[in-house]
N, C-alpha and C positions, 0 to 999 in steps of 0.2 A: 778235517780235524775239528773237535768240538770246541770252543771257544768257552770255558768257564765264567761266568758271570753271578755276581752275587746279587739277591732280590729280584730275578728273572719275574717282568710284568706280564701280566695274561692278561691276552685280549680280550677275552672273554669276562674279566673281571672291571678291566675298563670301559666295557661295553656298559655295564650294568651301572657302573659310575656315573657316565651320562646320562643314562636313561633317570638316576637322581638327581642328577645338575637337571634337568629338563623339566622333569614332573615336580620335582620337590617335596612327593613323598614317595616312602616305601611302595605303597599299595597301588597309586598309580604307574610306580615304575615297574610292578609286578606282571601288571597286567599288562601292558604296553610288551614286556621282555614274555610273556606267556609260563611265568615260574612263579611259584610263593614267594607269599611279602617275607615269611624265615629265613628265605635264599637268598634274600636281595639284602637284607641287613648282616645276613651272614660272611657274603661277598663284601661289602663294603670292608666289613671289620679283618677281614684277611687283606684286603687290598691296602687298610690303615697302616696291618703290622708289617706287611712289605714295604711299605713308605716312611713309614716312623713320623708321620704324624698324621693328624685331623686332618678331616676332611670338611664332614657339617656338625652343625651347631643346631639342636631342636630348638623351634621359636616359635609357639604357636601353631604344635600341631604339624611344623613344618619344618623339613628342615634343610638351614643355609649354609650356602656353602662355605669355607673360611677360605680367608685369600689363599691360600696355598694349592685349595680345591681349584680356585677360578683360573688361577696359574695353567695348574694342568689340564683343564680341562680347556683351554685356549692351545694348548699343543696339540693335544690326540684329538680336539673337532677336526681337521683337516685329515687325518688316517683316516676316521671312521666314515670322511665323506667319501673318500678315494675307495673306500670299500665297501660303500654303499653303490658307488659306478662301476666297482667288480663286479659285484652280483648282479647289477642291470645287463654288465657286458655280457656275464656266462650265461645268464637269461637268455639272451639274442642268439649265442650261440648255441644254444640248444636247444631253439626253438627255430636253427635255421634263418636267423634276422643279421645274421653279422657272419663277418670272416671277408678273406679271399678267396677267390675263383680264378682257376688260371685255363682257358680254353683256347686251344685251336683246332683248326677244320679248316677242309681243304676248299678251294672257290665253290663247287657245285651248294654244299650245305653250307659253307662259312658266307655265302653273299645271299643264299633265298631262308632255309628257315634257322637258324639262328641269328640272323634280328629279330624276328619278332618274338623269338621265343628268350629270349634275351632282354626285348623289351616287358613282357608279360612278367619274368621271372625278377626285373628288377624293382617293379612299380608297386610292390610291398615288401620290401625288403631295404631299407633306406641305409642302414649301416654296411652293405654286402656292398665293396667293388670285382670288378672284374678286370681279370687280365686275358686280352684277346687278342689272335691275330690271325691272319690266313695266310697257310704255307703249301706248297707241294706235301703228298703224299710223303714222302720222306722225312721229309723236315718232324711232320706231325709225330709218325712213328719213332723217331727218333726225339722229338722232346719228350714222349710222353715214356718214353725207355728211361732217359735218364734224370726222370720227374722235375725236369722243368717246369711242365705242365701237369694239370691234374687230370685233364680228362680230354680223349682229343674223338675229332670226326672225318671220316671218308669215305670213300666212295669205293668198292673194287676190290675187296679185300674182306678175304674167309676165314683167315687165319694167318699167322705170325709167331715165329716162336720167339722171339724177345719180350712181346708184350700179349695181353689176354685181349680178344676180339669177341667183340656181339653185335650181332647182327640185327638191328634196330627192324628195320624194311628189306625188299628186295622190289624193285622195280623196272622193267624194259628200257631200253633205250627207243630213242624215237626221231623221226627226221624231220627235219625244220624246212621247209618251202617257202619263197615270197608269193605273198598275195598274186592272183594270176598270172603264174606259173606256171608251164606247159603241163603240168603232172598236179593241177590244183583239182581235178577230176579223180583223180586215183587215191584211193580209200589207203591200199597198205604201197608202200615204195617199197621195191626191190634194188638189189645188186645191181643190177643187170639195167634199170632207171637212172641209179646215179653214174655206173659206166657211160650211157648215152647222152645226159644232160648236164653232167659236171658236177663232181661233187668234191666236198672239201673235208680233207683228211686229218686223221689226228696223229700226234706224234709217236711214230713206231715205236721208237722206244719207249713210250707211255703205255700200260694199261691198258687203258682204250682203244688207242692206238694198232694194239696189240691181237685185241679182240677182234674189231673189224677186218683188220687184214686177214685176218684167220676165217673171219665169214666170206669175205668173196672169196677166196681159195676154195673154199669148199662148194660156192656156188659155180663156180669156176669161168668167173670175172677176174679182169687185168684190176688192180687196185692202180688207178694212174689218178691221186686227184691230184687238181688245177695247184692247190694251196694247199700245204700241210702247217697246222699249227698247234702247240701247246695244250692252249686248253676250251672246251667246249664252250666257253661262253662268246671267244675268238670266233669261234668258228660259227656261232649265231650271230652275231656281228656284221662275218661277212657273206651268210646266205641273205641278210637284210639289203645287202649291198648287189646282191643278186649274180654274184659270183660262183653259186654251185649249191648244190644240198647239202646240209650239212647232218651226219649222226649223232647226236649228241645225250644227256645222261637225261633223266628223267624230272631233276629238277629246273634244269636250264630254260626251261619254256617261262618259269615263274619269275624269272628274273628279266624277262625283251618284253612284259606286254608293252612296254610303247613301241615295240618294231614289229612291222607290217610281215609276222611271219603264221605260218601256218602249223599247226604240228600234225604229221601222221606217224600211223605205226609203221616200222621198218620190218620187214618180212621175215627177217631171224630174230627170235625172240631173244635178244642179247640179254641177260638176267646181269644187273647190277646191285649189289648190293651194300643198302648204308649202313654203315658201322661204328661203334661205340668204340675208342680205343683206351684200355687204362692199363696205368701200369702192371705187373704179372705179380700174379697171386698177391695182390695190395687192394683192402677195401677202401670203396667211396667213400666222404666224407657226406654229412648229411648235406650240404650244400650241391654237392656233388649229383648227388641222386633226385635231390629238387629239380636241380637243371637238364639231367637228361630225360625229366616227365616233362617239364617244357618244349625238347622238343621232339618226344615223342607227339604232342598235343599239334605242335606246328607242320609236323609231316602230315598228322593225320589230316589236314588239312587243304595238300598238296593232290589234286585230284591225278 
């Protein structure tokens, strides 16, 4: 409902007021506002009849303001400061300098290239926070269904019908050995390598999990490893620990250089692929799309 008010003040007209209390004449307030010096004495004299009285007093070419000028002009400096840091704010935001970011992604990308794409993406951007976390596969797809989040990342996943998928990369998986290892001579590991030397499996009911059982079956190897766990960086962990080979995603190497592992390729070319998750038929925000050129930038750098 519209609120009736009588003398309804423009802002636009106060704008101009100041810009007189500040310069002290017409012609400098002219140019300063980018309008005729006629528009600025014209506005004043509307702004008068809305007020019902004076404002300035000509003195020498100049004119002052009367107390009643200084009055108001000591209320609305604080609007027009508050909206001098609007238009810096929307500034920022539409030049991508401001807002929030809400991310998650699953451990392979949410612990190797989203730090540093994260760090690149924040280190000119001072007003922009982020919200991050790292969750299982599920978690992800589901905050980013019911936009919790704004944009999420994983691994192993083509497609989804609750949410739109893009497929960033597509990379192999690959086996992890310790340093002089009986199979540190052997270029590609097979099935039929980790049946005899022990290798350590990933959770069936995972993805990956999934995938690999399906590659010895078809090799037609027993899938018996020593440890089954979770998730691939576990599982480099405890090939460091010299417990078994382990299969793991293609970013997990970038995350153990300080453990004494080796990586080869694994002899079925298992195709993994990393993926952009957003909400369904909802555009990025420009923040949004900043961020995932960060780490498209950081994959690319993932040899």
């Amino acid at each position: 409902m519209k609120i009736a008010r009588k003398n309804d003040l423009s802002l636009r007209l106060l704008e101009i007021f100041g810009a007189v209390i500040t310069h002290q004449t017409t012609v400098h307030a002219a140019e300063d506002l980018g309008i005729s010096q006629p528009a600025v004495s014209l506005a004043i004299k509307q702004l008068e009849e809305q007020l019902g009285f004076s404002l300035f007093d000509r003195r020498n070419r100049r004119l002052q303001p009367t107390q009643e000028a200084r009055i108001l002009f000591a209320e609305i400096e604080p609007i027009f400061s508050n909206l001098r840091n609007l238009e810096t704010r929307v500034r920022d935001l539409r030049a991508g300098h401001a807002g929030k970011l809400r991310v998650m992604a699953t451990p392979p990308l949410g612990h190797s290239v989203v730090p540093p794409a994260l760090r690149n993406f924040l280190a000119t951007r001072e007003g922009v926070t982020v919200q991050y976390d790292v969750r299982r596969l599920e978690h992800v797809i589901a905050g980013v269904e019911m936009g919790s989040v704004d944009i999420g990342f994983g691994l192993g996943l083509d497609a989804h019908p609750a949410i739109d998928v893009t497929v960033l990369r597509t990379d192999k998986m690959v086996a992890l050995i310790p340093k002089g290892h009986a199979l540190s001579g052997v270029s590609v590991i097979s099935a039929m390598d980790c049946f005899e030397h022990g290798h350590i499996g990933l959770d069936s009911a995972g993805r990956f999990g999934m995938v690999l059982r399906r590659v010895f079956d078809e090799k037609g190897v027993l899938y018996t490893p020593r440890v089954s766990v979770r998730y691939c960086h576990t599982a480099a962990v405890l090939a460091n620990a010299g417990i078994g080979v382990a299969i793991v995603d293609h970013y997990t190497p970038a995350l153990i250089a300080n453990m004494d592992l080796e990586v080869r390729e694994f002899e079925k070319s298992i195709e993994i692929p990393a993926c952009l998750l957003t909400r369904k038929d909802s555009p990025m925000s420009r923040l949004a799309v900043e961020f995932v050129n960060e780490i498209k930038s950081a994959m690319s750098k993932i040899e």
